[in-house]
N, CA, C, O and CB atoms as a CASP TS submission, in Angstrom:
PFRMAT TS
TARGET T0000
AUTHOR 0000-0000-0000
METHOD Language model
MODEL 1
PARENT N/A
ATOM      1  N   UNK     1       0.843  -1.165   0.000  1.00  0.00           N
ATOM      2  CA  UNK     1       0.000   0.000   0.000  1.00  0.00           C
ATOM      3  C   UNK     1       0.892   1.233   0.000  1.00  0.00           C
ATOM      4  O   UNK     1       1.937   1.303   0.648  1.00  0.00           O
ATOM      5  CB  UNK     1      -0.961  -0.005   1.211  1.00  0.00           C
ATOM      6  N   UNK     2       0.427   2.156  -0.739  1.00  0.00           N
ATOM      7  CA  UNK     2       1.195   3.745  -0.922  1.00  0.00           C
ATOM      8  C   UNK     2       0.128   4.451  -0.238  1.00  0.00           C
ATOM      9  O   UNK     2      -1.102   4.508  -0.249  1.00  0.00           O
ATOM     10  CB  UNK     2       1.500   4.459  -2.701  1.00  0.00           C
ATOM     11  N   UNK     3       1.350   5.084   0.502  1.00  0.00           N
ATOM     12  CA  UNK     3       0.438   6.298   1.525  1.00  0.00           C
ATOM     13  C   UNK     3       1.403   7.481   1.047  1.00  0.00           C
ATOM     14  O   UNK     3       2.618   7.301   0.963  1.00  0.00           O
ATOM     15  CB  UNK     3       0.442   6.028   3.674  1.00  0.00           C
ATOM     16  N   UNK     4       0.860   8.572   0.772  1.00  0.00           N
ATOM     17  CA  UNK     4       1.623   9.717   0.400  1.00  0.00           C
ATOM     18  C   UNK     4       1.497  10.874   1.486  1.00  0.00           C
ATOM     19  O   UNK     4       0.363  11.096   1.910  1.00  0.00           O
ATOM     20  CB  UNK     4       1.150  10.196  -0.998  1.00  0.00           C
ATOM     21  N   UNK     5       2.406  11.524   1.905  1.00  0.00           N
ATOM     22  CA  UNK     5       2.124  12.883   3.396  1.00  0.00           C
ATOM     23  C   UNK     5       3.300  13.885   2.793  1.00  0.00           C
ATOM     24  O   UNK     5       4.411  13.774   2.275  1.00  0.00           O
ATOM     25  CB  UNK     5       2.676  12.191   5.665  1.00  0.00           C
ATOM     26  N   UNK     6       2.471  14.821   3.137  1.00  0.00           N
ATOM     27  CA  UNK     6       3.675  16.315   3.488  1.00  0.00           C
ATOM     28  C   UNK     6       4.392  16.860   4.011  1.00  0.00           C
ATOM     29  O   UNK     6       3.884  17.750   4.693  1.00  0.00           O
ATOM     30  CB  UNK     6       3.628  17.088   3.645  1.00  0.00           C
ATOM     31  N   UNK     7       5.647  16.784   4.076  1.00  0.00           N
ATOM     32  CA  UNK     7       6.122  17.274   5.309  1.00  0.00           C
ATOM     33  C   UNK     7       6.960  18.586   4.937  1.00  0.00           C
ATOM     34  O   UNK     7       7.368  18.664   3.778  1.00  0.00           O
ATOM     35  CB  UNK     7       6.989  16.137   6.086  1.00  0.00           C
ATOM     36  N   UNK     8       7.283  19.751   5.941  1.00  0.00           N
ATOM     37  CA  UNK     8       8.162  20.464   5.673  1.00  0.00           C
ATOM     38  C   UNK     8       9.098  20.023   5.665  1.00  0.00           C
ATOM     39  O   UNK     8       9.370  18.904   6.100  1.00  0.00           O
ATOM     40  CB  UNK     8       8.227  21.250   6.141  1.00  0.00           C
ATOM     41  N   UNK     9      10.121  21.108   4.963  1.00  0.00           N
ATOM     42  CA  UNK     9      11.781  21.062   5.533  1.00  0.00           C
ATOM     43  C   UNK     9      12.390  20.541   6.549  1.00  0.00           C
ATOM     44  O   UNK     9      13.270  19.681   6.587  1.00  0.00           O
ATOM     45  CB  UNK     9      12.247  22.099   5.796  1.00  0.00           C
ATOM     46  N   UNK    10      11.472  21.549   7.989  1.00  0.00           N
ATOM     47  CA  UNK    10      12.370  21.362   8.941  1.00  0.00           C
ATOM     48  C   UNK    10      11.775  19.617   9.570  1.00  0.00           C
ATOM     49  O   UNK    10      12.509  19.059  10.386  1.00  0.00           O
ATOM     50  CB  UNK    10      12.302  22.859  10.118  1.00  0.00           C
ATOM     51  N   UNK    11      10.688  19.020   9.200  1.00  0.00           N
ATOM     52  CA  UNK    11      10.069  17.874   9.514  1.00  0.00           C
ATOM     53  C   UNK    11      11.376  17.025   8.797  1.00  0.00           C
ATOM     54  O   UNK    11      12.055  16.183   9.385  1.00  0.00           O
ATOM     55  CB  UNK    11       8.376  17.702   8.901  1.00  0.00           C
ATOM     56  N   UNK    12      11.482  17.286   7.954  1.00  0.00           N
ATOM     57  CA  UNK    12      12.343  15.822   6.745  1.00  0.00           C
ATOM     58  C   UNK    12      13.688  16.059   7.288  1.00  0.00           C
ATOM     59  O   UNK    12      14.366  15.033   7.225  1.00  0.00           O
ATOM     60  CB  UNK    12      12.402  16.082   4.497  1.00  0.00           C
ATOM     61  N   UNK    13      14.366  17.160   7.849  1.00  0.00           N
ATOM     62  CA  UNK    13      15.508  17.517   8.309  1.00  0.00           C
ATOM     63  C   UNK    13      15.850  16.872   9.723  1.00  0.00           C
ATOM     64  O   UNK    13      16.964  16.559  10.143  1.00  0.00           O
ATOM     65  CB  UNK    13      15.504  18.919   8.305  1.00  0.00           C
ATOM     66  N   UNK    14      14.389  16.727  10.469  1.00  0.00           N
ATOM     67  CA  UNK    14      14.449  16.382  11.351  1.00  0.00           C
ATOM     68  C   UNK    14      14.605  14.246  11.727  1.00  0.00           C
ATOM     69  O   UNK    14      15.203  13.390  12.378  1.00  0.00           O
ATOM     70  CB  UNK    14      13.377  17.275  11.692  1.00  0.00           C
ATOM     71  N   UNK    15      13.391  14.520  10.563  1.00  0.00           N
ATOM     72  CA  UNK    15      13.660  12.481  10.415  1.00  0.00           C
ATOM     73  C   UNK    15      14.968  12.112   9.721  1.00  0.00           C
ATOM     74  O   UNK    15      15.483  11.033  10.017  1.00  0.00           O
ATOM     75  CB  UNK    15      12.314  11.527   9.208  1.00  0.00           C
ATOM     76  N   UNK    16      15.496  12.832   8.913  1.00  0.00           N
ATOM     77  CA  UNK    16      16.955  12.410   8.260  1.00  0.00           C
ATOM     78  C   UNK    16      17.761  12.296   9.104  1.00  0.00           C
ATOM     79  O   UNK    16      18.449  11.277   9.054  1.00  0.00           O
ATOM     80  CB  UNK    16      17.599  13.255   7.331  1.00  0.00           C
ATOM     81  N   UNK    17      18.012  13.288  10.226  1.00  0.00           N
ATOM     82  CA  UNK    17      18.939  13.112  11.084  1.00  0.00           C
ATOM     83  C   UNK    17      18.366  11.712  12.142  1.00  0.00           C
ATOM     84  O   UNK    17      18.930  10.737  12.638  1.00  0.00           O
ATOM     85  CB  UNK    17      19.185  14.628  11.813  1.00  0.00           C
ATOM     86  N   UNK    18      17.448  12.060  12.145  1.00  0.00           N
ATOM     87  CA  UNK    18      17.129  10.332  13.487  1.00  0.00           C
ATOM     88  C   UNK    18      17.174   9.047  12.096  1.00  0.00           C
ATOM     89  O   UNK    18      18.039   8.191  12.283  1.00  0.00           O
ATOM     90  CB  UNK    18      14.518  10.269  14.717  1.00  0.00           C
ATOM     91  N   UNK    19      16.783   8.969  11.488  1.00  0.00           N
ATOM     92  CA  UNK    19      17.294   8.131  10.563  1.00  0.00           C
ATOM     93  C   UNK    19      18.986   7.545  10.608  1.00  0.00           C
ATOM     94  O   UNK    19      19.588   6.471  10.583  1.00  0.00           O
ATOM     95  CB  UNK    19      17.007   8.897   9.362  1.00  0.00           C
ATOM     96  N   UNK    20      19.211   8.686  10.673  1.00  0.00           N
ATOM     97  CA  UNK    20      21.036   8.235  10.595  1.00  0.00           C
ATOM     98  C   UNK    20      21.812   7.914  11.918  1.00  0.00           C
ATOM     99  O   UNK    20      22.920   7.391  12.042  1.00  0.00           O
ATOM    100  CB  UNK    20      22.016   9.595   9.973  1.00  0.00           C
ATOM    101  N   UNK    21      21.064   8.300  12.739  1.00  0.00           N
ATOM    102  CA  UNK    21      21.117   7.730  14.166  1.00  0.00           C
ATOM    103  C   UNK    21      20.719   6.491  14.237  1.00  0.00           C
ATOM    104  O   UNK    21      21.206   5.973  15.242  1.00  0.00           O
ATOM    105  CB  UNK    21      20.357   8.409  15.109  1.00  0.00           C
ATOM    106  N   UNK    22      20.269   5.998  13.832  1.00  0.00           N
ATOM    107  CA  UNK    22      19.296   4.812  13.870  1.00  0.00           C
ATOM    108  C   UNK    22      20.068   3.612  12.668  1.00  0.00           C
ATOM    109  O   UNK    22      20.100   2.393  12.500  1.00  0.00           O
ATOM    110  CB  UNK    22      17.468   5.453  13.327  1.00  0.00           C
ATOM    111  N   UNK    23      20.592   4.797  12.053  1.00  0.00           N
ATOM    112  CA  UNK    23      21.440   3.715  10.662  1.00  0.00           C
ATOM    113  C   UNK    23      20.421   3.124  10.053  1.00  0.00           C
ATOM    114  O   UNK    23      20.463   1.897  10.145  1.00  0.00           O
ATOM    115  CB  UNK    23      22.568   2.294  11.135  1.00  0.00           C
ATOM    116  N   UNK    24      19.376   3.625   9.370  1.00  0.00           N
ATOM    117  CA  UNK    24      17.969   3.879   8.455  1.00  0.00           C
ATOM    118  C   UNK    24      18.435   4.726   7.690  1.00  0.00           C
ATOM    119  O   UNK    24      19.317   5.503   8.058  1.00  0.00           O
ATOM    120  CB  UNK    24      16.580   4.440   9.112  1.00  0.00           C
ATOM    121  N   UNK    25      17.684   4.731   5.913  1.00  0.00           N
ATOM    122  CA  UNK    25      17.097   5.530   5.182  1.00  0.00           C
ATOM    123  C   UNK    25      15.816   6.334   6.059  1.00  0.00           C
ATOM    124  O   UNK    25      15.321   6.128   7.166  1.00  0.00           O
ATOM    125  CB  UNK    25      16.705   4.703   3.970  1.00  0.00           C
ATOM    126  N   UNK    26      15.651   6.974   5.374  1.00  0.00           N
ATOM    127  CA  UNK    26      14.503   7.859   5.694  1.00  0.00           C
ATOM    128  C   UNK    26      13.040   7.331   5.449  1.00  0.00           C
ATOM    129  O   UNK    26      12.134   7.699   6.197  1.00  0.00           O
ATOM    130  CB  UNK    26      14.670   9.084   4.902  1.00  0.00           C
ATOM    131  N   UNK    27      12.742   6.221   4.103  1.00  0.00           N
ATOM    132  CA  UNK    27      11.671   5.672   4.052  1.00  0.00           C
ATOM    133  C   UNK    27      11.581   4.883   5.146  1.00  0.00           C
ATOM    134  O   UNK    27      10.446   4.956   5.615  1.00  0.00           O
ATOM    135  CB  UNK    27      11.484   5.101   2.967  1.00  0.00           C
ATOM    136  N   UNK    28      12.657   3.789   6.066  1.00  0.00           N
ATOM    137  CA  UNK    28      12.733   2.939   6.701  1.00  0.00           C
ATOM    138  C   UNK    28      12.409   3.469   8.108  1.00  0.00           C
ATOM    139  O   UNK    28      11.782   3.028   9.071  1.00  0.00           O
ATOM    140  CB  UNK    28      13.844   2.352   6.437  1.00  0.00           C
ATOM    141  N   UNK    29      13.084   4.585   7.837  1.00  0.00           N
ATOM    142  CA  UNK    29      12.429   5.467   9.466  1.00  0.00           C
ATOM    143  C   UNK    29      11.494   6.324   9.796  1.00  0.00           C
ATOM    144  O   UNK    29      11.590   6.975  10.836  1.00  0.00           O
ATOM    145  CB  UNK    29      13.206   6.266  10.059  1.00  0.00           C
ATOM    146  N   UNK    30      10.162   6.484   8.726  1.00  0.00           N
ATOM    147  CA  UNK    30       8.968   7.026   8.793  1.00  0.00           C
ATOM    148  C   UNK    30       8.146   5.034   8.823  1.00  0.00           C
ATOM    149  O   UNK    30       7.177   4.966   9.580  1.00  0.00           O
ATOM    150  CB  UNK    30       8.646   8.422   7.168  1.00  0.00           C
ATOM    151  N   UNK    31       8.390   4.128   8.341  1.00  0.00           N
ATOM    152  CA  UNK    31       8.154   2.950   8.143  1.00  0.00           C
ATOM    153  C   UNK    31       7.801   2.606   9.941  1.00  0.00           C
ATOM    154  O   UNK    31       6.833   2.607  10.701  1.00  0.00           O
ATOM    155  CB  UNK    31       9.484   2.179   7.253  1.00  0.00           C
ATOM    156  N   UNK    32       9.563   2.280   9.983  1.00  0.00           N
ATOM    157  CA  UNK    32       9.377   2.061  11.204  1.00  0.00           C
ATOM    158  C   UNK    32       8.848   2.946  12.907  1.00  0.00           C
ATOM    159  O   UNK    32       8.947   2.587  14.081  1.00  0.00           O
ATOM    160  CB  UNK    32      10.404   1.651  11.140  1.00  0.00           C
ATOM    161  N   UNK    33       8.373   4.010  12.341  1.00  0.00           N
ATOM    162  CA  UNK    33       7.825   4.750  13.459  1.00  0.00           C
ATOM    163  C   UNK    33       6.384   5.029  13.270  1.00  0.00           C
ATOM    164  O   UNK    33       5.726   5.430  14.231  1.00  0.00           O
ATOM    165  CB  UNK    33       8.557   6.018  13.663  1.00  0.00           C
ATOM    166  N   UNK    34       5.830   4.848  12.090  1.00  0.00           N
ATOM    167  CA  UNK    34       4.261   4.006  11.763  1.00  0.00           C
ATOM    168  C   UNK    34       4.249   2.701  12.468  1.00  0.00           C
ATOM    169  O   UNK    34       3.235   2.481  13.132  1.00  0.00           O
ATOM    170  CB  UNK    34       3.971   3.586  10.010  1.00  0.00           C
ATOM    171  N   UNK    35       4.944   2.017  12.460  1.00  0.00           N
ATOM    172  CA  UNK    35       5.113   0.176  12.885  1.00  0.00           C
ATOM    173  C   UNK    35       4.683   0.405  14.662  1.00  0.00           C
ATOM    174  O   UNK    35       3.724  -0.091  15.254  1.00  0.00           O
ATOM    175  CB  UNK    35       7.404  -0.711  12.605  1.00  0.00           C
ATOM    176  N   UNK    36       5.793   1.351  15.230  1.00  0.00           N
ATOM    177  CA  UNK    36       5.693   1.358  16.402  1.00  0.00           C
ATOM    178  C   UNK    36       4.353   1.900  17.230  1.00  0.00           C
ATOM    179  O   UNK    36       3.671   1.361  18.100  1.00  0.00           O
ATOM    180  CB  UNK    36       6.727   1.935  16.647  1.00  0.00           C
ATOM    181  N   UNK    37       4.278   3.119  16.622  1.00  0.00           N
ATOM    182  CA  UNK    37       3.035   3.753  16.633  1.00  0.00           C
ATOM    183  C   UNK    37       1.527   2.463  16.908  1.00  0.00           C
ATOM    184  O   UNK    37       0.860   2.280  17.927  1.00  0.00           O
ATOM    185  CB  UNK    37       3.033   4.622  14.998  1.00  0.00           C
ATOM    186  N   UNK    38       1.439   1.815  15.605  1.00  0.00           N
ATOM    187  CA  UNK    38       0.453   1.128  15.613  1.00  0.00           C
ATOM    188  C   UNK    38       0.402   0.147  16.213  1.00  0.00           C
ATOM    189  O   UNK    38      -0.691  -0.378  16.002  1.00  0.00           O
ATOM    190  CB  UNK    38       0.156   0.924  14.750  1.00  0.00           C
ATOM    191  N   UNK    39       1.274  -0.689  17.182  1.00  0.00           N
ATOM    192  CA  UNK    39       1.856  -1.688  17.963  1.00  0.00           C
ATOM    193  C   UNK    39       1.230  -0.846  19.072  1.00  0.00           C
ATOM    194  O   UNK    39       0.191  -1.243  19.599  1.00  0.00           O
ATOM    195  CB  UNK    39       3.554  -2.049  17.887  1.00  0.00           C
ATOM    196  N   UNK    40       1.898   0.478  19.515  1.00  0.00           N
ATOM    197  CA  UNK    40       1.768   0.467  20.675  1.00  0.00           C
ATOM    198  C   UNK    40      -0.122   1.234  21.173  1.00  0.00           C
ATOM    199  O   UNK    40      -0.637   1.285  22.290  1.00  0.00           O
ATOM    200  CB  UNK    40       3.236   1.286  21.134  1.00  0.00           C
ATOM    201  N   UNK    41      -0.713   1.729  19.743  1.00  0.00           N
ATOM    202  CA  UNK    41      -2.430   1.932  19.715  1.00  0.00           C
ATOM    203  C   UNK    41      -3.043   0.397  20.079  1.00  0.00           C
ATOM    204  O   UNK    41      -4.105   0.299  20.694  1.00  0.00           O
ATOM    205  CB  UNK    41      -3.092   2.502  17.894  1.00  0.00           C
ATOM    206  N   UNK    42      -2.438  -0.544  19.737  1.00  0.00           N
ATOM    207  CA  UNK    42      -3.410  -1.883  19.627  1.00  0.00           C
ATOM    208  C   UNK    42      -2.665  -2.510  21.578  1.00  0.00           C
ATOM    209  O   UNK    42      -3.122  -3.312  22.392  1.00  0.00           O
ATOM    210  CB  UNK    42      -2.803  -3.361  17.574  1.00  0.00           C
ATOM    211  N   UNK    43      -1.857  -1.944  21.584  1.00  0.00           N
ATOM    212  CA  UNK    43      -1.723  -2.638  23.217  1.00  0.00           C
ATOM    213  C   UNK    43      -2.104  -1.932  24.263  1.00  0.00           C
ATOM    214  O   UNK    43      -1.932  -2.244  25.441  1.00  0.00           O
ATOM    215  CB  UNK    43      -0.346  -2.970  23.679  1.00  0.00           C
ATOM    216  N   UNK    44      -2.723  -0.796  23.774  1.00  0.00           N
ATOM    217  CA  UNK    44      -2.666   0.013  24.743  1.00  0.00           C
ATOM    218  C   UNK    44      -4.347  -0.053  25.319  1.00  0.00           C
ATOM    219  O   UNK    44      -5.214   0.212  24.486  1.00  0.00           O
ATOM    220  CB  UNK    44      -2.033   1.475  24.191  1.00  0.00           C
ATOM    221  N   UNK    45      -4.681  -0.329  26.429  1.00  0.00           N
ATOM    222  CA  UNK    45      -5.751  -0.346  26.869  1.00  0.00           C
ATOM    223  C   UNK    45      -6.426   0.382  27.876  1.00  0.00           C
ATOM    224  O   UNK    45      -5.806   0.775  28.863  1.00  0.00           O
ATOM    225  CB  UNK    45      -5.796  -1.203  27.036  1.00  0.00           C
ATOM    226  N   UNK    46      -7.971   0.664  27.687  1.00  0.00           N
ATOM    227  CA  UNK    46      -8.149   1.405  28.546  1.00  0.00           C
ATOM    228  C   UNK    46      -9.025   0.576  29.726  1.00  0.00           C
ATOM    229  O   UNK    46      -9.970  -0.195  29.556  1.00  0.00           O
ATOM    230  CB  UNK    46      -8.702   2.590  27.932  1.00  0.00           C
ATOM    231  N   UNK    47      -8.238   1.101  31.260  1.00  0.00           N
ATOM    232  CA  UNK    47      -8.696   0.250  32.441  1.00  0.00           C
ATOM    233  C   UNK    47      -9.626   1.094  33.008  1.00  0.00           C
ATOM    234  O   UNK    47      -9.234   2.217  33.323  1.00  0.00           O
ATOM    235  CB  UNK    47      -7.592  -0.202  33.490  1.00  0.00           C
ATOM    236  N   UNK    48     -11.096   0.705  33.261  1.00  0.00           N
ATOM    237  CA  UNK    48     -11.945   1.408  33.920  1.00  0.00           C
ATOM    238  C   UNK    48     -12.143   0.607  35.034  1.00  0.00           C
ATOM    239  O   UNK    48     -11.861  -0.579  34.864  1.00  0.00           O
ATOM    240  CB  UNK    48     -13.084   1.767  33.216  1.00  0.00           C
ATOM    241  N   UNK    49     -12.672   1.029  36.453  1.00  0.00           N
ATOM    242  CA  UNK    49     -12.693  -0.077  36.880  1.00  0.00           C
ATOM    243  C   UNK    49     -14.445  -0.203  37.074  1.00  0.00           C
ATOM    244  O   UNK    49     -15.186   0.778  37.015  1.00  0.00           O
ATOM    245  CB  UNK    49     -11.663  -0.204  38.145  1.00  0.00           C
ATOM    246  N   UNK    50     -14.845  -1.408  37.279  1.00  0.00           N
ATOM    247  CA  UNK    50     -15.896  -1.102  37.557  1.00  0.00           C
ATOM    248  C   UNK    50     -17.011  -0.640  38.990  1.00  0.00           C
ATOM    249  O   UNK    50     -18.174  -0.237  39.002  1.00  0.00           O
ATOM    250  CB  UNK    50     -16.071  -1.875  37.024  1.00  0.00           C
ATOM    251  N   UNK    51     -16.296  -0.845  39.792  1.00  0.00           N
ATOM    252  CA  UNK    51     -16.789   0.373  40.923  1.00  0.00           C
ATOM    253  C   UNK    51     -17.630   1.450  40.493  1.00  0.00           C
ATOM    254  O   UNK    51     -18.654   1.827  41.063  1.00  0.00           O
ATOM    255  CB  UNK    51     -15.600   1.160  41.512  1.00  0.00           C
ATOM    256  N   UNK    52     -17.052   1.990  39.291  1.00  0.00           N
ATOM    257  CA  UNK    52     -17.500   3.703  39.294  1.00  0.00           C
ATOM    258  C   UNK    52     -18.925   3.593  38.359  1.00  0.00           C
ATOM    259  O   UNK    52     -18.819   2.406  38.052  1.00  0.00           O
ATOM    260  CB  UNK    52     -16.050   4.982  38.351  1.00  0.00           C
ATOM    261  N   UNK    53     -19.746   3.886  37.932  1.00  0.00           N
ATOM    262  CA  UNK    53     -21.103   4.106  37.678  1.00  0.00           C
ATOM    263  C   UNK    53     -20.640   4.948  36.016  1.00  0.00           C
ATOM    264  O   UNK    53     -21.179   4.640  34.953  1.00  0.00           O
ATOM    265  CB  UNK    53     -22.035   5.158  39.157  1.00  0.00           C
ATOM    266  N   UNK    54     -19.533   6.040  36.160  1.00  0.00           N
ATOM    267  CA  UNK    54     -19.369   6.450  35.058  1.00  0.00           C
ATOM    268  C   UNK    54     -18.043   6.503  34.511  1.00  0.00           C
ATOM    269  O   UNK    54     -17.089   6.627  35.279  1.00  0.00           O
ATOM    270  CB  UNK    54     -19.894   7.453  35.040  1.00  0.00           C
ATOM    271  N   UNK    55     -17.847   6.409  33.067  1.00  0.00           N
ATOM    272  CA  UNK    55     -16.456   5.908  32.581  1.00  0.00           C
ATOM    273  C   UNK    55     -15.812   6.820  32.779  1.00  0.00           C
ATOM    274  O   UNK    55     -14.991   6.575  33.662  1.00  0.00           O
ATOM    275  CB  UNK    55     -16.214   5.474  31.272  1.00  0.00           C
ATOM    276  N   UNK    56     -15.739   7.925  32.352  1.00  0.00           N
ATOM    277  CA  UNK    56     -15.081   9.617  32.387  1.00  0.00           C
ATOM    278  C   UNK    56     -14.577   9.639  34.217  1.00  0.00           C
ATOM    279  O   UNK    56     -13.687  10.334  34.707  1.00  0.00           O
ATOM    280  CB  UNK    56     -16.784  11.257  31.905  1.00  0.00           C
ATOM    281  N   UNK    57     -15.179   8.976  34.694  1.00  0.00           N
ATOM    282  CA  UNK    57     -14.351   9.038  36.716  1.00  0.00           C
ATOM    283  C   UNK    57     -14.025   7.877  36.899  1.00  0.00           C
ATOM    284  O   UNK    57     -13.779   7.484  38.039  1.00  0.00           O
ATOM    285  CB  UNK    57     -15.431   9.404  38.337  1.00  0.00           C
ATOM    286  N   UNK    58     -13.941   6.978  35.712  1.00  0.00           N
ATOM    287  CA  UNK    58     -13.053   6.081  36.124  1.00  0.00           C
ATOM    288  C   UNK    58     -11.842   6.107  35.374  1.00  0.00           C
ATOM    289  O   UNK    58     -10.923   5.594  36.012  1.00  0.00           O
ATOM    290  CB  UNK    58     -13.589   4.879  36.117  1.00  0.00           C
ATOM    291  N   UNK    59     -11.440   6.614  33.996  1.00  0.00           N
ATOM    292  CA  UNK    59     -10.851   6.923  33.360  1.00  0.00           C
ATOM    293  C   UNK    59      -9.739   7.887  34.317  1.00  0.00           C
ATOM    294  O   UNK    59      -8.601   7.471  34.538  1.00  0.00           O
ATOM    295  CB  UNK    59     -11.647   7.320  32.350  1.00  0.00           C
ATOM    296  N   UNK    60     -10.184   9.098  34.799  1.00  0.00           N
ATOM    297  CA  UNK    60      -9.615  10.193  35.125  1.00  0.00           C
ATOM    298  C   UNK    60      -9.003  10.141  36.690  1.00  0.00           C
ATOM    299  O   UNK    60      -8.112  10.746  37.287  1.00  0.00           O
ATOM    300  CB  UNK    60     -10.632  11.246  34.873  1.00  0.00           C
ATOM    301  N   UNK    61     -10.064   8.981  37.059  1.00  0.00           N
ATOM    302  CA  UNK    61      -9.493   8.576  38.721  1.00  0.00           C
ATOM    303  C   UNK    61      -8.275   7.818  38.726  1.00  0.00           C
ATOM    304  O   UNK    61      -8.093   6.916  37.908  1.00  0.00           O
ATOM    305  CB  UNK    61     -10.560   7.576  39.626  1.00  0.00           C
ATOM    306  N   UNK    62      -7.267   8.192  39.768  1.00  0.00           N
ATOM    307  CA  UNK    62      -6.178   7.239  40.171  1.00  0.00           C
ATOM    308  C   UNK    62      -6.415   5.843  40.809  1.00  0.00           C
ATOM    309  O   UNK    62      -7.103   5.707  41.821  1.00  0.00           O
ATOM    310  CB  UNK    62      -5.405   7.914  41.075  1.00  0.00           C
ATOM    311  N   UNK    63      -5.877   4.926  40.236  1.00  0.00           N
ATOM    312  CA  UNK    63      -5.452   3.899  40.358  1.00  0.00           C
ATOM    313  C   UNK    63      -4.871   3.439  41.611  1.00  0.00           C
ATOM    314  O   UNK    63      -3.866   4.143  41.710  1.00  0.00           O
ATOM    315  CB  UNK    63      -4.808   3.834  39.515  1.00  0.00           C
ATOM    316  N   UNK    64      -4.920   2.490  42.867  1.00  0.00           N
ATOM    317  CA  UNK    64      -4.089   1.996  43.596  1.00  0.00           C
ATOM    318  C   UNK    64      -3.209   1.146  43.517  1.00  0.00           C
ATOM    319  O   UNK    64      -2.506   0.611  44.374  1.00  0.00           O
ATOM    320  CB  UNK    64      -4.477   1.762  44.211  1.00  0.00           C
ATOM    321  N   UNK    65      -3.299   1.013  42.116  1.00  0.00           N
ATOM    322  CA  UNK    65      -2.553   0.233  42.078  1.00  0.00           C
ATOM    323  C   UNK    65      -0.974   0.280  41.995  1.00  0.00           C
ATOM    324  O   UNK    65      -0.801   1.368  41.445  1.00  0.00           O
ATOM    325  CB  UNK    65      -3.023  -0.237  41.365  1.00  0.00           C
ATOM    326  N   UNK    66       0.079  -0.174  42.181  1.00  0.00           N
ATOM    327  CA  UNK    66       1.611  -0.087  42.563  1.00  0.00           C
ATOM    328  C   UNK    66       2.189  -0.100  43.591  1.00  0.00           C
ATOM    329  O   UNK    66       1.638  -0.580  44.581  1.00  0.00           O
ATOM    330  CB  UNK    66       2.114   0.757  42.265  1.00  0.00           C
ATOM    331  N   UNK    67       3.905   0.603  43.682  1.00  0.00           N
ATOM    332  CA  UNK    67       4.138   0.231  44.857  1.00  0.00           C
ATOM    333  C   UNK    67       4.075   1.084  46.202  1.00  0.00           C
ATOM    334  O   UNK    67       4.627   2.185  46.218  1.00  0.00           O
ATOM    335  CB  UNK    67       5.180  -0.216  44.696  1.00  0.00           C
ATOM    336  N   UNK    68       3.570   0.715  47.066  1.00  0.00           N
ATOM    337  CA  UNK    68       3.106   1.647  48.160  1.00  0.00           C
ATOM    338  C   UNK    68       4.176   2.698  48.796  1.00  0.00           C
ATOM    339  O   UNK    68       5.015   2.275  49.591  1.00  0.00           O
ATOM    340  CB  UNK    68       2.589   0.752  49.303  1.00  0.00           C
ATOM    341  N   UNK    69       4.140   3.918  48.476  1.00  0.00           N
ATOM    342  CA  UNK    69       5.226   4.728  49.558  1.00  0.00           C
ATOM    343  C   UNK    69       5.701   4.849  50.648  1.00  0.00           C
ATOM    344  O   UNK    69       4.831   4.408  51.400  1.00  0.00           O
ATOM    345  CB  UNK    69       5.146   5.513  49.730  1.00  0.00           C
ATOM    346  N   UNK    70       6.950   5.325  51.528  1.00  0.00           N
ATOM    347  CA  UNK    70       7.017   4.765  52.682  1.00  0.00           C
ATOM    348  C   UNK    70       6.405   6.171  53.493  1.00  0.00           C
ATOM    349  O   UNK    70       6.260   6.165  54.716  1.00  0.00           O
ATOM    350  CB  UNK    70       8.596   4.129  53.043  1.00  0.00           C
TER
END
């Protein structure tokens, strides 16, 4: 599949250089940061708990979960 986008100057200036950090072309490093991107949308989940009556205060409420402070 061909996906075509716009980018400025200072955008393509900016992936060329992380590209070469990375020891990537530039197609390989817009590639691979779509790849990651969409890996990390599909793992990412949302925990409501069910206690709360509405999603938006369970969403926005803290969690107990971790490690306890001293």
């Amino acid at each position: 599949m061909n996906i075509t986008i716009t980018l400025d100057d200072e955008e393509v200036r900016v992936l060329k250089k992380r590209a070469k950090k990375n020891i990537l072309e530039l197609k390989e490093q817009v590639e691979d940061i779509i790849r990651r991107s969409c890996i990390r949308a599909m793992n990412k989940t949302t925990v409501v708990d069910s206690k709360f009556d509405d999603k938006l205060v369970g969403l926005f409420s803290r969690s107990g979960r971790g490690r306890k402070s001293k």
